[in-house]
Every structure is written in C-alpha cells, then in structure tokens.
C-alpha positions as CSV (number, residue, x, y, z in Angstrom):
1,X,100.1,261.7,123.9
2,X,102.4,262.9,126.7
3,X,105.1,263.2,123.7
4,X,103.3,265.9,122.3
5,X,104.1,268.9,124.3
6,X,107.8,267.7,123.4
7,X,107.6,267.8,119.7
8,X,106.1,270.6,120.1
9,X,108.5,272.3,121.5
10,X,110.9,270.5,118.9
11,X,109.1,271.7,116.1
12,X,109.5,275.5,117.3
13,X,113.0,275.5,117.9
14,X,113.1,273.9,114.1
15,X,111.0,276.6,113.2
16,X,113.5,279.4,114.4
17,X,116.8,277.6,113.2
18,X,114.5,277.6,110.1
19,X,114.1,281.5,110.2
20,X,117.9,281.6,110.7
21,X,118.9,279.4,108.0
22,X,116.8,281.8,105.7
23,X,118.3,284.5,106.9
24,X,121.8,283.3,106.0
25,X,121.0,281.8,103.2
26,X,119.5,285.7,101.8
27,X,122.6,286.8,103.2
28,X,125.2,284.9,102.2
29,X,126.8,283.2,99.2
30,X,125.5,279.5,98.9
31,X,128.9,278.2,99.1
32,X,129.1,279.7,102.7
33,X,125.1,278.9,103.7
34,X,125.2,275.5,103.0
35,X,127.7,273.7,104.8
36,X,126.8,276.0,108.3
37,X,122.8,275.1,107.5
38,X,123.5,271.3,107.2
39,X,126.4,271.2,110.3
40,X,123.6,273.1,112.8
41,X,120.6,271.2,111.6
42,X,122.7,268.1,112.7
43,X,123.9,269.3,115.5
44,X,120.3,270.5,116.3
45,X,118.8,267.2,115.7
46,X,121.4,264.9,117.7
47,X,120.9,267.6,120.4
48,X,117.3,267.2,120.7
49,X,116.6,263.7,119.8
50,X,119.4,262.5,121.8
51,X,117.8,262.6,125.3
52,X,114.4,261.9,123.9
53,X,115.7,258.4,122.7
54,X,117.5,257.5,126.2
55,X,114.8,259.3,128.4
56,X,111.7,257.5,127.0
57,X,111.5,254.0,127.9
58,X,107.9,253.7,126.5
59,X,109.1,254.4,122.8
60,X,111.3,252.3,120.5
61,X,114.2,254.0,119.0
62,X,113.2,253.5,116.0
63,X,109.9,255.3,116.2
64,X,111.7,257.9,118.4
65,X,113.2,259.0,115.2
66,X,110.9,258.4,112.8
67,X,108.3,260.4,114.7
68,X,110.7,263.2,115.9
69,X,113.3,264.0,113.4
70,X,110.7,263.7,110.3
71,X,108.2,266.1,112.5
72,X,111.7,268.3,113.0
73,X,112.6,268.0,109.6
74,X,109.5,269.4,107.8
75,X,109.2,272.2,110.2
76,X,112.4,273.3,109.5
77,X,112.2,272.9,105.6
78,X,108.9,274.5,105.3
79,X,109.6,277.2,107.7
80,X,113.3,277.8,105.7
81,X,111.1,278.5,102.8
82,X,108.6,280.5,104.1
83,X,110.9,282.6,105.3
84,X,113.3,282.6,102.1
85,X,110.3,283.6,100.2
86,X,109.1,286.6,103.1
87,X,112.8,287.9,102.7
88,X,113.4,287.8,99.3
C-alpha cells in the first residue's frame, strides 16, 4: 500500500495530459493531434514509470508495469474523453 500515494499522483498528472490532449485534439486537425498525443503519452509514461521500476526493489518489473502504466492508461483515456466530450 505504500505505492499508492504514487499512482496516485501518476494517475493525476495522466489526468491533466489527458485534459491537454483534448484540448488539442478540439483544436487541431487529427493529422496534427495524433502523432504529438501518442509521442507525449510515451514520453510521459517512460518518464514516470522509469524510476518507479529501478527505485522499488519490493516490486517485479513486470507488475511495475502492469499495475502502473494500465492505471496511467485508463486515466488518461477516460479523462481524454471526458474532456473531448466537455469541449465539444
């Protein structure tokens, strides 16, 4: 349970890049949106994951990721559309 504050904290910065991707996307052509949208959520991800996997000895990598990036993942995809929806 000491992870949690963590994700937590994961799971709002997905929820802002979230709010940000919406905003581009209602802003932009989706020829433009989608390439930035997929090269930030990367480079989110690797950002945040990355010294989660090499500063927890108590967690295998593998549920390192499956735990953090699919917690990240659904944040940000339900917060995109939440927000899409709010701006359109």
């Amino acid at each position: 349970m000491k992870e949690l504050p963590v994700y937590m904290i994961k799971c709002g910065v997905a929820v802002v890049i979230g709010y940000v991707s919406a905003l581009v996307t209602v802003l932009s052509h989706w020829a433009l949106t989608l390439p930035i949208a997929v090269a930030a959520y990367v480079a989110v991800t690797l950002a945040l994951m990355g010294p989660m996997l090499r500063d927890e000895p108590n967690m295998t990598n593998r549920r390192a990721w499956t735990v953090g990036v699919g917690a990240y993942t659904a944040f940000w995809l339900l917060s995109w559309l939440a927000f899409y929806n709010a701006l359109l």
